[in-house]
N, C-alpha and C positions, 0 to 999 in steps of 0.2 A: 366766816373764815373760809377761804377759799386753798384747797391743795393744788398745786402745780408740780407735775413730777418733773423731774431733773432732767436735763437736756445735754448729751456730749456728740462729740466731733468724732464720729466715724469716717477712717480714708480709707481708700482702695488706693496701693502704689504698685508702681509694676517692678521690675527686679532692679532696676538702677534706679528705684526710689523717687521715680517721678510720678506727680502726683495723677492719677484717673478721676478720681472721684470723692467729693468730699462732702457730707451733711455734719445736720445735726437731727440725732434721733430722739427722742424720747427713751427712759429708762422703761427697760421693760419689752420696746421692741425687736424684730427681726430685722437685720439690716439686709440689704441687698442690693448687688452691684447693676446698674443698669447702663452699663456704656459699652462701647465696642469692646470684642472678646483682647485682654492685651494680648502685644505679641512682641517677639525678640528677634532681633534682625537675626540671620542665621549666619555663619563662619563657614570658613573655607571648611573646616571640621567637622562643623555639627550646624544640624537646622535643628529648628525646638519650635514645641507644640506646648500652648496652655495646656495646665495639668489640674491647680487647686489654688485655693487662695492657703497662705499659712500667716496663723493659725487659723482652723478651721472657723468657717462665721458661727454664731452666736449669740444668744439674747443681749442686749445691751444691759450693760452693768455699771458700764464707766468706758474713759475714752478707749477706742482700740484703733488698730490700723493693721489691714490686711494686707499682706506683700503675695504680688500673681508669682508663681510657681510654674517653670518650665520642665517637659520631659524631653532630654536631648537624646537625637539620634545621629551616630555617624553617616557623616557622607559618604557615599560612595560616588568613583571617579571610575570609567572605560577607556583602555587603553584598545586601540584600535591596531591591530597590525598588518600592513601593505606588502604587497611586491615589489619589489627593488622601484619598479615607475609609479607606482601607486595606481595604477592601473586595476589590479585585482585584491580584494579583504581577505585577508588567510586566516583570519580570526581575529578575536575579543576577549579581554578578560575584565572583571570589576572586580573592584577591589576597595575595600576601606580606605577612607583617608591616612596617611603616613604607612603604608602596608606596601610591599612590595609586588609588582606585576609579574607572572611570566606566559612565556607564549605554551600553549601545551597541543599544537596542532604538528600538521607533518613539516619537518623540517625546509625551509625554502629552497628552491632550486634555481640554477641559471645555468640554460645551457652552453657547452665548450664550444669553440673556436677551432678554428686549425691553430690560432695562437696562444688561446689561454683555453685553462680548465677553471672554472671559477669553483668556489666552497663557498659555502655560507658560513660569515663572519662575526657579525652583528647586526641590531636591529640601529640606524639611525635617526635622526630628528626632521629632516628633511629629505624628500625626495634628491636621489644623485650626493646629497651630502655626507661628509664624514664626524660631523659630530655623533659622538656615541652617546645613547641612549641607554643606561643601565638598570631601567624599572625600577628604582627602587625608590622611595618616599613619594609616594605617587599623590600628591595635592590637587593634581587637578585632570580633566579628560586631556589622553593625548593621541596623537597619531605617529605610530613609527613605522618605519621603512627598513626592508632587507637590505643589505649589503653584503659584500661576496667580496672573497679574496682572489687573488689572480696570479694563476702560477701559469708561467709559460712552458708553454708544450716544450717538450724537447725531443727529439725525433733521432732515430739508429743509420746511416745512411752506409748500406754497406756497395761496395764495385764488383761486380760479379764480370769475370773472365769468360769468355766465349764458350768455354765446354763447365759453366757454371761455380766453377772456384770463386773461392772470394779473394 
């Protein structure tokens, strides 16, 4: 009389339950994954790194099937911020995915005219453009640009009279 121990269907699935790796072991033994490490395409939000198999591997006792485990990390996204031409970097800030940007350098400047005084306004989308840019839910890397308001000079024009009256 001959003994034959019992033989079950060990899987290896990766988190959306496709299949990695499949035997059949013997009762009694160590199973073990031998295929490429899985991995999880990453999101706008988060990329992920293999963590563990769950539940933990384990003597073979009867059929089991191990699901790969991700540890996710959020993204982070750089907001790049320009001089009005894009010509010059005034700074950077990173920030978590869906988190809000701000600029924390010296305020932008653009010098006056004899026609206008410019102020800085906002940050825009594009170079010379007027789409406003409001950092907030910041999803992906961007680049913004100063913008500047434009108030016209206005000037005192007095007549002065030959012995200097006005």
């Amino acid at each position: 009389f001959v003994k034959t121990k019992s033989k079950y269907v060990i899987k290896f699935v990766n988190w959306d339950n496709s299949e990695l790796q499949s035997e059949e072991l013997e009762y009694g033994t160590m199973p073990s994954y031998s295929g490429e490490t899985p991995i999880k395409e990453a999101t706008a939000q988060y990329s992920y790194t293999f963590k563990a198999w769950s539940p933990s591997i384990k003597i073979v006792t009867g059929e089991a099937t191990y699901v790969a485990t991700f540890a996710e990390t959020i993204n982070q996204y750089t907001i790049t911020f320009y001089s009005e031409d894009g010509s010059l970097v005034l700074g950077s800030s990173t920030v978590n995915y869906g988190t809000n940007a701000s600029f924390n350098g010296t305020t932008p400047t653009k010098e006056s005219t004899a026609e206008f005084t410019y102020t800085f306004d906002t940050w825009v989308t594009e170079v010379g453009g007027n789409t406003k840019d409001d950092l907030t839910n910041v999803t992906e890397n961007r680049d913004v640009y100063a913008s500047f308001k434009a108030t016209k000079n206005k000037y005192t024009i007095k007549f002065i009279n030959w012995n200097n009256a006005v």
